[in-house]
C-alpha positions as YAML, in Angstrom:
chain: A
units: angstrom
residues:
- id: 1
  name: UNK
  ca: [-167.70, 81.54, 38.44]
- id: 2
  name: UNK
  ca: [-166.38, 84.77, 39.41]
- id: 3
  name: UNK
  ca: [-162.91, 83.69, 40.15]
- id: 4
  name: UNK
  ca: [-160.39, 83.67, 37.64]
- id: 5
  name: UNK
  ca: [-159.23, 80.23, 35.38]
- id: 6
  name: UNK
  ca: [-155.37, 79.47, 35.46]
- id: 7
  name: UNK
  ca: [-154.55, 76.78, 32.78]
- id: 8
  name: UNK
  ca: [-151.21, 74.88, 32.66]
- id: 9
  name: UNK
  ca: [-150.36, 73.46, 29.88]
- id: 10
  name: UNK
  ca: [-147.79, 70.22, 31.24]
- id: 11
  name: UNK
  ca: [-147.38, 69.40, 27.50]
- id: 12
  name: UNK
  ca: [-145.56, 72.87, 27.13]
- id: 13
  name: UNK
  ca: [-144.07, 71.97, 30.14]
- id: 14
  name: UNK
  ca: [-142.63, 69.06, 28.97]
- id: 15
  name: UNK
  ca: [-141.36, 70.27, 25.82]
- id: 16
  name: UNK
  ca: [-139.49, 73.39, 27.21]
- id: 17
  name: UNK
  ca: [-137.60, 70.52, 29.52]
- id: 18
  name: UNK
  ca: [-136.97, 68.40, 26.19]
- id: 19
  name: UNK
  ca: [-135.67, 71.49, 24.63]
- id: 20
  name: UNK
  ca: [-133.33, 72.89, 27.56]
- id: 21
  name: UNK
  ca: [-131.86, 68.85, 27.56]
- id: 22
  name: UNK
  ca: [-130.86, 69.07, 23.89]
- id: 23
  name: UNK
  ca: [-128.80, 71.91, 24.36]
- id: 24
  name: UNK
  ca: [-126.03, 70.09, 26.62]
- id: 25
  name: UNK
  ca: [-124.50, 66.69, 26.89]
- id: 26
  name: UNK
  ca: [-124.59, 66.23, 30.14]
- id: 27
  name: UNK
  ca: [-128.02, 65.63, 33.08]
- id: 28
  name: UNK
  ca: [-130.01, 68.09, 32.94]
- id: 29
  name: UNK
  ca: [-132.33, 68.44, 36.40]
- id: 30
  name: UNK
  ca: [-135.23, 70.43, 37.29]
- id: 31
  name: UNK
  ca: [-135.70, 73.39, 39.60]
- id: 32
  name: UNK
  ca: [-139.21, 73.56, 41.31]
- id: 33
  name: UNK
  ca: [-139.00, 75.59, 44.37]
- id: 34
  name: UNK
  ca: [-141.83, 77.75, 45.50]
- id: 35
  name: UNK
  ca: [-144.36, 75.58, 44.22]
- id: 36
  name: UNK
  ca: [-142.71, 75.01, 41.08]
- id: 37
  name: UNK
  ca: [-142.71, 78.65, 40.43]
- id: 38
  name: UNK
  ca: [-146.37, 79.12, 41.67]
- id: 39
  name: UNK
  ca: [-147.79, 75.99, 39.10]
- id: 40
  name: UNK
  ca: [-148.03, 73.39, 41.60]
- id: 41
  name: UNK
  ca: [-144.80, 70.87, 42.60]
- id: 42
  name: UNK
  ca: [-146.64, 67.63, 42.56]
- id: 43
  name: UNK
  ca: [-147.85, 67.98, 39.07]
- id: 44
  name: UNK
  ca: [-145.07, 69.88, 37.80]
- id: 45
  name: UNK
  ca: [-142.70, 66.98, 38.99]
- id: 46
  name: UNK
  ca: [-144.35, 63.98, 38.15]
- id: 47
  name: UNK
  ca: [-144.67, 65.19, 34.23]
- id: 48
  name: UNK
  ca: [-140.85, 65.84, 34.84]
- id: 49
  name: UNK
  ca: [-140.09, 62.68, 36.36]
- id: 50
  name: UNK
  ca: [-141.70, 60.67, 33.18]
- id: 51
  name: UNK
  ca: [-139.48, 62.89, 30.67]
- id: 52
  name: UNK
  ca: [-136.31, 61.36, 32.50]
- id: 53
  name: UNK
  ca: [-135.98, 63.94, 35.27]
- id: 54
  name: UNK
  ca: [-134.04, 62.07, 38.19]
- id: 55
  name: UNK
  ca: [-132.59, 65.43, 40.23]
- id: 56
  name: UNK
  ca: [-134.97, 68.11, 41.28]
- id: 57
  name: UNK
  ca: [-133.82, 71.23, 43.06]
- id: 58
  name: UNK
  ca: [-136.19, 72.99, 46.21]
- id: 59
  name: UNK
  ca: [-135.34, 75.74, 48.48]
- id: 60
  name: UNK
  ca: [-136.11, 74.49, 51.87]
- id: 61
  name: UNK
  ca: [-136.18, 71.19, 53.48]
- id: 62
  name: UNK
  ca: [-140.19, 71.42, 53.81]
- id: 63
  name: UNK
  ca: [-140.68, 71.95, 49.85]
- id: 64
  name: UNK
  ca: [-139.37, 68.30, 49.59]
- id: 65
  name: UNK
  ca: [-142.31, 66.36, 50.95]
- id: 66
  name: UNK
  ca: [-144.32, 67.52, 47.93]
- id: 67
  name: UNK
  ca: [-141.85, 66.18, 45.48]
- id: 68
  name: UNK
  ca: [-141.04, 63.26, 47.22]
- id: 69
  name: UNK
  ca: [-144.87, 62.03, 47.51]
- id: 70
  name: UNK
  ca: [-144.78, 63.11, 43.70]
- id: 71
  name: UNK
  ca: [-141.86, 61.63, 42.37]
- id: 72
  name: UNK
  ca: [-140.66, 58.16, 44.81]
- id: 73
  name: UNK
  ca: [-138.09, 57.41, 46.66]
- id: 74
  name: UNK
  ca: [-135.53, 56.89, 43.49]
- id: 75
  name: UNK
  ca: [-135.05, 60.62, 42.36]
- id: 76
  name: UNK
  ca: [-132.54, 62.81, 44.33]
- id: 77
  name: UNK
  ca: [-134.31, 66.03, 45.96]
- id: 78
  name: UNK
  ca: [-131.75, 68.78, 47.09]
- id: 79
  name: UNK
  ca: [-132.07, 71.41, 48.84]
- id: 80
  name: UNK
  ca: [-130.39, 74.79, 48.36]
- id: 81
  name: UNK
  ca: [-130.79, 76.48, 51.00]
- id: 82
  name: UNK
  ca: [-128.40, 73.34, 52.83]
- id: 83
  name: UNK
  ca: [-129.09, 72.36, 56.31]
- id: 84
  name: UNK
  ca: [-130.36, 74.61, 58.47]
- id: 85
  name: UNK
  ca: [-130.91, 74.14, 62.50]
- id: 86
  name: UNK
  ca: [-133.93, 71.99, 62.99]
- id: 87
  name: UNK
  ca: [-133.87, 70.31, 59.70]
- id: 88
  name: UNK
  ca: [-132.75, 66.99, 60.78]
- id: 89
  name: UNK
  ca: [-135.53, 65.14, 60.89]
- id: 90
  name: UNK
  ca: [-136.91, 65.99, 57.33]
- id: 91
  name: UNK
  ca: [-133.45, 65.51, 55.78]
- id: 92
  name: UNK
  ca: [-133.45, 62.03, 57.23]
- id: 93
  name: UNK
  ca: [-137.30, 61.30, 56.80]
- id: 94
  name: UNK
  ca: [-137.44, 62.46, 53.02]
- id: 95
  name: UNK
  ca: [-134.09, 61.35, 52.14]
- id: 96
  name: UNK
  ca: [-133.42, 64.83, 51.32]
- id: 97
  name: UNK
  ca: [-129.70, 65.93, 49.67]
- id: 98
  name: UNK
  ca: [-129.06, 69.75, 50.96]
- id: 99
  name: UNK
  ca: [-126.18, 71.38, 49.49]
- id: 100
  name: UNK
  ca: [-124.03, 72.58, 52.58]
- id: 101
  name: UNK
  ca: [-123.20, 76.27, 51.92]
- id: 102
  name: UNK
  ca: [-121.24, 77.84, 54.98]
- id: 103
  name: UNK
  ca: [-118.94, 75.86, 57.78]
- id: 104
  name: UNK
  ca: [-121.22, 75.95, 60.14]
- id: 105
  name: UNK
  ca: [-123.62, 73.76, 57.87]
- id: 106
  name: UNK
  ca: [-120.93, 71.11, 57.03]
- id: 107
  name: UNK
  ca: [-120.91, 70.93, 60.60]
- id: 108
  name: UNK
  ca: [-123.70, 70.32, 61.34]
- id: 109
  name: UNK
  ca: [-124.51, 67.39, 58.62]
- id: 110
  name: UNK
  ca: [-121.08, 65.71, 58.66]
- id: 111
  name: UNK
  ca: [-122.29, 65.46, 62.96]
- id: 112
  name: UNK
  ca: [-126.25, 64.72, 62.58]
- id: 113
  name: UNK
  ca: [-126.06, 62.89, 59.44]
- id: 114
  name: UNK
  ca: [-122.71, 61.66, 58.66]
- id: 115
  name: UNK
  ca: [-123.86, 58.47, 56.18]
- id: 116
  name: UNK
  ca: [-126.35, 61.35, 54.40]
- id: 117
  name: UNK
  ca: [-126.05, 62.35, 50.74]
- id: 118
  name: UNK
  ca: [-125.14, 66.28, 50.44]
- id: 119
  name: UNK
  ca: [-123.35, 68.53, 47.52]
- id: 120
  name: UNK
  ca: [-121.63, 71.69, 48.42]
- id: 121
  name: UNK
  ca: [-122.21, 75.02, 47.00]
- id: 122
  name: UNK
  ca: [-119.41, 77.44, 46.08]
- id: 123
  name: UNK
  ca: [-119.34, 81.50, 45.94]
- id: 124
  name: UNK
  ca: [-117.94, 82.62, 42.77]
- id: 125
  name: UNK
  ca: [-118.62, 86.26, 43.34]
- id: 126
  name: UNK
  ca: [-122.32, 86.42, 43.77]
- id: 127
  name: UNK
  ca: [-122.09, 86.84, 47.48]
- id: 128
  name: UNK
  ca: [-125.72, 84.96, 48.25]
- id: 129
  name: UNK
  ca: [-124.63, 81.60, 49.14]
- id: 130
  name: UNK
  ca: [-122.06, 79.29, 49.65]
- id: 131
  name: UNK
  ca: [-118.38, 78.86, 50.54]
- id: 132
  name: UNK
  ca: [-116.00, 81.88, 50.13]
- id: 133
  name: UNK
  ca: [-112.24, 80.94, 48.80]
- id: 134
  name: UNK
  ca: [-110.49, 80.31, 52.20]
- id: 135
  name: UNK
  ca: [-113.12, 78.28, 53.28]
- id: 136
  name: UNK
  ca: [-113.28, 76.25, 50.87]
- id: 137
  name: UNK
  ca: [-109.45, 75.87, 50.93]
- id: 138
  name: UNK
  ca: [-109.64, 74.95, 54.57]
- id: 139
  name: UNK
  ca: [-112.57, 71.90, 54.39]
- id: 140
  name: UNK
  ca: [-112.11, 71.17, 50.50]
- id: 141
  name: UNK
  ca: [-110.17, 67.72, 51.15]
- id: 142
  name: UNK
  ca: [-111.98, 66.98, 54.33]
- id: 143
  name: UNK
  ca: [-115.38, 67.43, 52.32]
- id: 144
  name: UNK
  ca: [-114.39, 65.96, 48.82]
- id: 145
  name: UNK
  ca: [-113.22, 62.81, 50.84]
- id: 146
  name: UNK
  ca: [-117.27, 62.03, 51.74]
- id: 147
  name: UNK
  ca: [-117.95, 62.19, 48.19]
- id: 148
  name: UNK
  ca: [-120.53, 64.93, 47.65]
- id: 149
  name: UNK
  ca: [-123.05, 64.64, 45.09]
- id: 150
  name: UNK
  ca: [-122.12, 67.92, 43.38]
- id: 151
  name: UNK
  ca: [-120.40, 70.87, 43.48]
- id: 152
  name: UNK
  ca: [-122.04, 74.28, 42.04]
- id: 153
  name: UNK
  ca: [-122.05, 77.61, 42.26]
- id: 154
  name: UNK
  ca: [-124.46, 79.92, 40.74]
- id: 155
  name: UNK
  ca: [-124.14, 82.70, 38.10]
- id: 156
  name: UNK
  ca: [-125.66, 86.18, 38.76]
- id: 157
  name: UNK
  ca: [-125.89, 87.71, 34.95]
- id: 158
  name: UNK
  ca: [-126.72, 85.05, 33.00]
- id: 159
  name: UNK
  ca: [-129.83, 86.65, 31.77]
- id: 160
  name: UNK
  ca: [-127.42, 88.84, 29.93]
- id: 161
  name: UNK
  ca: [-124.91, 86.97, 27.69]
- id: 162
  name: UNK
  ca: [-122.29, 89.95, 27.20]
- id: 163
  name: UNK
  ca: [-121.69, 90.90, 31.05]
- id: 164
  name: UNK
  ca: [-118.40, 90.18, 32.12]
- id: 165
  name: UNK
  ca: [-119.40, 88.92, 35.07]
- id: 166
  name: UNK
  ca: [-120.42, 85.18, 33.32]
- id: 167
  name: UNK
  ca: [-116.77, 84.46, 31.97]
- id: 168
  name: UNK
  ca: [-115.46, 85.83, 35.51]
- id: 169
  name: UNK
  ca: [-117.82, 83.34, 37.31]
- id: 170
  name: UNK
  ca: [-116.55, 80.96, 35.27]
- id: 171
  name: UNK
  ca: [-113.27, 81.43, 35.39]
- id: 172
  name: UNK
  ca: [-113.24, 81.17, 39.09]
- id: 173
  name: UNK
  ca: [-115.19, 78.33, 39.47]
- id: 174
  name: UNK
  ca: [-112.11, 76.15, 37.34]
- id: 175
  name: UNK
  ca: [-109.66, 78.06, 39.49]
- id: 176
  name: UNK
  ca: [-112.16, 76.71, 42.41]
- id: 177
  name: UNK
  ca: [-113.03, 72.91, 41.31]
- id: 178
  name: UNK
  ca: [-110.92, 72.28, 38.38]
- id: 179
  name: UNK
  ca: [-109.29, 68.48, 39.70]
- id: 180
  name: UNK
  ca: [-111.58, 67.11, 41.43]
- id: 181
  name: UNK
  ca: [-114.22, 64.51, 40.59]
- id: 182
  name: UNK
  ca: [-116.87, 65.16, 42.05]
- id: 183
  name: UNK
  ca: [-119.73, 66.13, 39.45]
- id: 184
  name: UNK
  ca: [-119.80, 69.93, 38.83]
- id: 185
  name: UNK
  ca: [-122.70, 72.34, 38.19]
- id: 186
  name: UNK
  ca: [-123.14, 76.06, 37.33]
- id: 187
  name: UNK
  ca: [-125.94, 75.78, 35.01]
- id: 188
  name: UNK
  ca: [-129.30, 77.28, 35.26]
- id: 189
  name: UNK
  ca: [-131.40, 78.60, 31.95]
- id: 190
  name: UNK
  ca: [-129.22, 81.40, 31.45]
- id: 191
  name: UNK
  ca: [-126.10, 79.79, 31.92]
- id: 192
  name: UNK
  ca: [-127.36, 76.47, 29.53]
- id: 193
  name: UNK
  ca: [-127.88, 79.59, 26.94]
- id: 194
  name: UNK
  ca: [-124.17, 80.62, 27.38]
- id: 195
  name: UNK
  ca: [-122.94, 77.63, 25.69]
- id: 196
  name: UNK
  ca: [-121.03, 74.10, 26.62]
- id: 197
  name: UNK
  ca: [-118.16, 75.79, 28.31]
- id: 198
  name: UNK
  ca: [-121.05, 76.47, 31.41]
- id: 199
  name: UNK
  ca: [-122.52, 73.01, 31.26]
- id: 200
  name: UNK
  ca: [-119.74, 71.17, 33.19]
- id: 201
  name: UNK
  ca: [-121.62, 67.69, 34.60]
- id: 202
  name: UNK
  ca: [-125.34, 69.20, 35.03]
- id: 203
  name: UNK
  ca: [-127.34, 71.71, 34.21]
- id: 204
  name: UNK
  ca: [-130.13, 72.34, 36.46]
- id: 205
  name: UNK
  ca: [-133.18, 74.82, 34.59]
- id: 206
  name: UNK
  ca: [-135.44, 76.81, 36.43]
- id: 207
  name: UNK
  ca: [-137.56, 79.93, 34.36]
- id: 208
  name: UNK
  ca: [-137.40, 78.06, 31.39]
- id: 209
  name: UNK
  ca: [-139.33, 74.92, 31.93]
- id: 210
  name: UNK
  ca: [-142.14, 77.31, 32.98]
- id: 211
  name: UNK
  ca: [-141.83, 79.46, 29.61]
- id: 212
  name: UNK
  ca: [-139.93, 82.24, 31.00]
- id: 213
  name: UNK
  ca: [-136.82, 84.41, 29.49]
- id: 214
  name: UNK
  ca: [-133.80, 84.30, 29.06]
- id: 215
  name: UNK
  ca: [-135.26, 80.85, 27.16]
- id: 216
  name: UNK
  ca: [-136.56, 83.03, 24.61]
- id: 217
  name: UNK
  ca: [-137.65, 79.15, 22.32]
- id: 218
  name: UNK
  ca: [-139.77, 78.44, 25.53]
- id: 219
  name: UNK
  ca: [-143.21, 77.33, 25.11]
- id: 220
  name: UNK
  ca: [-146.17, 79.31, 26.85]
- id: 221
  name: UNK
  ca: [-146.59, 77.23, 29.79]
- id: 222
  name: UNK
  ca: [-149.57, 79.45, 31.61]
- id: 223
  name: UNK
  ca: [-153.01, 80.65, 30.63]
- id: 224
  name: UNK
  ca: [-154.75, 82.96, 33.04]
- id: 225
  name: UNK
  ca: [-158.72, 84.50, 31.95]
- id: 226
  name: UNK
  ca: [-160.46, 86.39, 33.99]
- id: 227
  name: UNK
  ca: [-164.29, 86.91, 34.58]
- id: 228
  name: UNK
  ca: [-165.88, 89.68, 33.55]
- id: 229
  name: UNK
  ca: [-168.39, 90.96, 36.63]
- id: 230
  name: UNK
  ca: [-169.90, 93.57, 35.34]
- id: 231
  name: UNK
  ca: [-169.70, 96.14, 31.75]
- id: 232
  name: UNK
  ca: [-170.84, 99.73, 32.04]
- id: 233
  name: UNK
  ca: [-170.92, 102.23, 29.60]
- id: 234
  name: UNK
  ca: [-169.35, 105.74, 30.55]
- id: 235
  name: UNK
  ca: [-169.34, 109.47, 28.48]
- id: 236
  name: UNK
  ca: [-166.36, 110.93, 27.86]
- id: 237
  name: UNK
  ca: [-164.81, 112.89, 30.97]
- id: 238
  name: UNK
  ca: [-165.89, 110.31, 33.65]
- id: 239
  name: UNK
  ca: [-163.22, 109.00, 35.81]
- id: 240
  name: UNK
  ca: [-162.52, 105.21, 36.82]
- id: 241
  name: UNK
  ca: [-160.87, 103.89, 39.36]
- id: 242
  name: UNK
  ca: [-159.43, 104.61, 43.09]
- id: 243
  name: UNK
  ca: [-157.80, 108.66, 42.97]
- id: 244
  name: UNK
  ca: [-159.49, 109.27, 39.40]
- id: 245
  name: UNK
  ca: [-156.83, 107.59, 37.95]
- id: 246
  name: UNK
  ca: [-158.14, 107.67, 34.33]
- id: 247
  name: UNK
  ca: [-160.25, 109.59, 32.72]
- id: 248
  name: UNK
  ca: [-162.23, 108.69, 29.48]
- id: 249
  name: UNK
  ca: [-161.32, 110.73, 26.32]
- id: 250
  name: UNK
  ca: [-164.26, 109.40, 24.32]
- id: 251
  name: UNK
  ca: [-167.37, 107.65, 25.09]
- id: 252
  name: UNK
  ca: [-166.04, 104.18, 26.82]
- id: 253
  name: UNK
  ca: [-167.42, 100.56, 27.35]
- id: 254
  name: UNK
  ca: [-165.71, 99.52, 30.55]
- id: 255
  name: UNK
  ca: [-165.39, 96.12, 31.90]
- id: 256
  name: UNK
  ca: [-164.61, 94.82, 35.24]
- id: 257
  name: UNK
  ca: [-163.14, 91.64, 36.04]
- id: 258
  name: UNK
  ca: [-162.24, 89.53, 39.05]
- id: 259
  name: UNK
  ca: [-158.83, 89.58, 40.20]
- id: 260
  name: UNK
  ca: [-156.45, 92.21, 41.38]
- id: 261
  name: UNK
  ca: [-153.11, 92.56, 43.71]
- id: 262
  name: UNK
  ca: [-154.72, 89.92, 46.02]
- id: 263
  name: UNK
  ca: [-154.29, 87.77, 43.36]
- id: 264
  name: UNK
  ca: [-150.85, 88.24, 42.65]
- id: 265
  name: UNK
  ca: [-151.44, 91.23, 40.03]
- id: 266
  name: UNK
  ca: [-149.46, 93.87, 41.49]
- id: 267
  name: UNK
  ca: [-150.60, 97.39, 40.73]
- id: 268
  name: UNK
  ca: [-147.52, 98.36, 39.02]
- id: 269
  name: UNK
  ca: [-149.17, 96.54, 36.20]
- id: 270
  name: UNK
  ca: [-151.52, 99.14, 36.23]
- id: 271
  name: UNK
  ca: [-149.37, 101.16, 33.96]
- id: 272
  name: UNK
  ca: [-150.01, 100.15, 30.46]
- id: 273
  name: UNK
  ca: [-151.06, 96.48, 31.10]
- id: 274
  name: UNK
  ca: [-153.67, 95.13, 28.34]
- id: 275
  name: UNK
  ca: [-155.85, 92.18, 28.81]
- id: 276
  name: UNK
  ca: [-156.98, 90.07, 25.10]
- id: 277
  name: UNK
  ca: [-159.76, 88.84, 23.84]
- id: 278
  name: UNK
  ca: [-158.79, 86.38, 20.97]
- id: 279
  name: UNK
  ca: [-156.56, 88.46, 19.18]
- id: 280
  name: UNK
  ca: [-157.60, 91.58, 20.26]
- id: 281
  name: UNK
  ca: [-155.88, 93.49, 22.97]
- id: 282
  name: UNK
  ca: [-158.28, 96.09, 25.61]
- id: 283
  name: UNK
  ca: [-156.09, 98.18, 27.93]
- id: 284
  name: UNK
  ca: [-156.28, 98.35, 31.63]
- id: 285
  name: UNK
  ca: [-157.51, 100.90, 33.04]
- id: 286
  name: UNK
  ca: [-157.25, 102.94, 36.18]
- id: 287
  name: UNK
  ca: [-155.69, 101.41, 39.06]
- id: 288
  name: UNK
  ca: [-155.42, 97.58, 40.13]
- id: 289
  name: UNK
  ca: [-157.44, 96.98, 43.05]
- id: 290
  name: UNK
  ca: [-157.72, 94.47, 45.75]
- id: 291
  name: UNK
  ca: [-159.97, 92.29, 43.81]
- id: 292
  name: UNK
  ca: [-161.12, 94.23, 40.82]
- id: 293
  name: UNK
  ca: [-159.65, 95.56, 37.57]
- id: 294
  name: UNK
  ca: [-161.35, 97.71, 34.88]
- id: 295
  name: UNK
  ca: [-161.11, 97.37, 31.05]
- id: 296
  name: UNK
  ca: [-161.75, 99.52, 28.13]
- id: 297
  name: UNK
  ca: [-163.36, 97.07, 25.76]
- id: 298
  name: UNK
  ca: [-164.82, 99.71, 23.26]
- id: 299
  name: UNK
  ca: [-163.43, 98.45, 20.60]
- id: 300
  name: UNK
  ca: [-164.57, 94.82, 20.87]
- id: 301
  name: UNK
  ca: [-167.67, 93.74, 18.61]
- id: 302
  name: UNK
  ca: [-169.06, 91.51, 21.31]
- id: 303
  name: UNK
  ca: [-169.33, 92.21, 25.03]
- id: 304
  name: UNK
  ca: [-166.97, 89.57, 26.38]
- id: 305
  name: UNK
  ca: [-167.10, 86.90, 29.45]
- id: 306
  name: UNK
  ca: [-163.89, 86.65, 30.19]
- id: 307
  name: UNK
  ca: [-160.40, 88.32, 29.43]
- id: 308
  name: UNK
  ca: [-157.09, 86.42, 29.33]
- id: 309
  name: UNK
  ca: [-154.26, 88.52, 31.28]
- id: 310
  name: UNK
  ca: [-151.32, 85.39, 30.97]
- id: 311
  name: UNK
  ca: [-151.77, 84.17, 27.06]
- id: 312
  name: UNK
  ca: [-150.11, 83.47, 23.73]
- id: 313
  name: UNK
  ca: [-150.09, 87.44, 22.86]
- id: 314
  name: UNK
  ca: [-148.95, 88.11, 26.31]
- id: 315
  name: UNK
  ca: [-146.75, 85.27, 28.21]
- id: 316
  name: UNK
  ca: [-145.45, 86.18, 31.24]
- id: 317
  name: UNK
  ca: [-142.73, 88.35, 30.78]
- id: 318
  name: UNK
  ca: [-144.30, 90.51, 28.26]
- id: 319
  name: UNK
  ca: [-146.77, 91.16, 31.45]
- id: 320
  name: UNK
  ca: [-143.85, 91.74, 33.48]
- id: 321
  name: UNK
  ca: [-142.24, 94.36, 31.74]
- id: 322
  name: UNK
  ca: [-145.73, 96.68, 31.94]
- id: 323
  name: UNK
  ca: [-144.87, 96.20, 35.90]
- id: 324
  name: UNK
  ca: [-141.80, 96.84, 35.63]
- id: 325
  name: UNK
  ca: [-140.32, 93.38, 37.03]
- id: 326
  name: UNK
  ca: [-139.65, 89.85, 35.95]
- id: 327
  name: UNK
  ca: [-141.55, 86.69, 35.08]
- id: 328
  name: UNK
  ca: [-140.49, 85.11, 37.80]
- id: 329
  name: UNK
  ca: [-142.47, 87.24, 40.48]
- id: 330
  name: UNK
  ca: [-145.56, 87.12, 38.29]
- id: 331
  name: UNK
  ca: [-145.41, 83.31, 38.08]
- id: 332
  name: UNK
  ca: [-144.59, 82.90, 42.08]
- id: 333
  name: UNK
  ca: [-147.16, 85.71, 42.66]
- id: 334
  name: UNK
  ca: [-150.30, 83.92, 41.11]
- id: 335
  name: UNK
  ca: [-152.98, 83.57, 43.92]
- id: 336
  name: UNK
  ca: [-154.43, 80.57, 45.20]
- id: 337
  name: UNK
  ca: [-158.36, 81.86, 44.63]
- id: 338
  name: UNK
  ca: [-157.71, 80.82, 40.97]
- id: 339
  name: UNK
  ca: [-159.12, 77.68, 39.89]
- id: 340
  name: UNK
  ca: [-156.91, 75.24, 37.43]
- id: 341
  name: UNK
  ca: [-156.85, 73.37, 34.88]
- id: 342
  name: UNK
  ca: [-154.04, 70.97, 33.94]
- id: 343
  name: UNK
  ca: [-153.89, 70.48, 30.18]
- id: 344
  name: UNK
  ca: [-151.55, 67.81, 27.74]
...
């Protein structure tokens, strides 16, 4: 085949979940928007949904008809980006939950779909979504009276434990909630990390279930080889690559494989990226192309058929960093020509 082979491992998946779980005391849900980060909702849920997982958290409306088909009629699917104009009908249909986030949504669910499950969203100083201070103030009693499901807000630097901003975020979201009783949530991977003072009634884990930091305990969750096309030999002072890119020092056995930024491999990776066989890392090589990326594979004793890019030696955000982003956008990025495997 000369596409590449994604593998995800559900086992890891599952583990990561059981792991993130036995670091509160409270329900612990499951983010799986975009696709489940790019793995594949259906499967990602159902393995979810048989480790206890009753709450899972989408985007938009239209990511819920993949989880509900997945999961039954019995788990609660909410949706964060609350009820927008036009997504009536699904709400109703899939027995969706949004979580309202400005007046004009609370509006417009309290009028279409008054008897309808929702949870509200708060801003604690993130300024993305939800309801600012006096708005809250103003439809607070109003909107605690229908019993919401939750209440949450969302922390902006809880990748990094020591930034002021998590204990501020916190501090405001007491000042915000503290007296009612509706359930409370303010959670994700990096706040779970924080510790039990950010746990409040659920947590709700997104990066981490996939094997992404902050959960630095996280299994691998993703395995991505790539075919090699074609393996040339080149003298030292030939060039590779679109604008000459990289030049060989020494005499070179190059590889090419199959994949490149249509694939989701952006060509900021091309700086520094290695690909492995077993144990053994080859650098990348002159620029990432559309659909092809070269390899210096000099060193290896055998000539290889395929090179692993997403692996034990190199999980996601250890790829990331050579592009100079996040695991997140690697995972999300991963192109649909791949073929996959679901393993454990």
């Amino acid at each position: 085949m000369s596409t590449g082979h994604l593998t995800i491992d559900l086992a890891a998946l599952a583990a990561n979940w059981r792991s993130l779980n036995a670091l509160t005391s409270c329900e612990t849900a499951a983010v799986v928007k975009a696709d489940a980060y790019g793995l594949g909702s259906d499967r990602v849920a159902k393995t979810l949904a048989k480790q206890g997982v009753r709450t899972f958290y989408v985007a938009m409306a239209e990511e819920g008809a993949a989880i509900r088909a997945a999961v039954g009629d019995k788990a609660q699917i909410r949706v964060l980006t609350g009820h927008m104009r036009g997504d009536t009908d699904i709400i109703a249909d899939l027995k969706l939950t949004p979580i309202l986030n400005s007046l004009d949504q609370i509006k417009r669910h309290f009028e279409a779909l008054p008897d309808t499950p929702f949870g509200l969203q708060l801003d604690t100083g993130m300024n993305r979504l939800g309801l600012e201070w006096d708005d809250w103030a103003a439809v607070a009693e109003q909107a605690l009276r229908r019993k919401p499901v939750v209440v949450m807000s969302h922390l902006a630097c809880a990748d990094e434990p020591d930034h002021p901003m998590n204990p501020y975020q916190l501090d405001v979201f007491h000042q915000m909630t503290d007296g009612i009783t509706t359930p409370r949530s303010l959670a994700a991977t990096g706040g779970m990390l924080l510790g039990p003072e950010y746990h409040f009634d659920e947590c709700r884990p997104g990066i981490g279930l996939y094997g992404g930091l902050p959960f630095a305990d996280a299994r691998p969750v993703v395995r991505l080889d790539l075919p090699v096309v074609q393996i040339r030999d080149l003298t030292a002072g030939e060039v590779v690559g679109y604008g000459n890119s990289w030049q060989a020092e020494r005499a070179t056995r190059l590889a090419t494989v199959a994949a490149g930024y249509a694939d989701g491999l952006h060509r900021a990776l091309s700086r520094g990226a290695m690909l492995w066989h077993g144990s053994t890392p080859c650098p990348l090589v002159g620029r990432i192309s559309m659909d092809a990326i070269t390899v210096d594979i000099t060193d290896l004793r055998e000539d290889p058929a395929s090179l692993a890019i997403l692996c034990a030696e190199q999980p996601v955000d250890r790829l990331a960093q050579n592009g100079s982003t996040i695991g997140y956008e690697i995972l999300t990025s991963l192109g649909n020509r791949y073929s996959r495997r679901y393993v454990g």
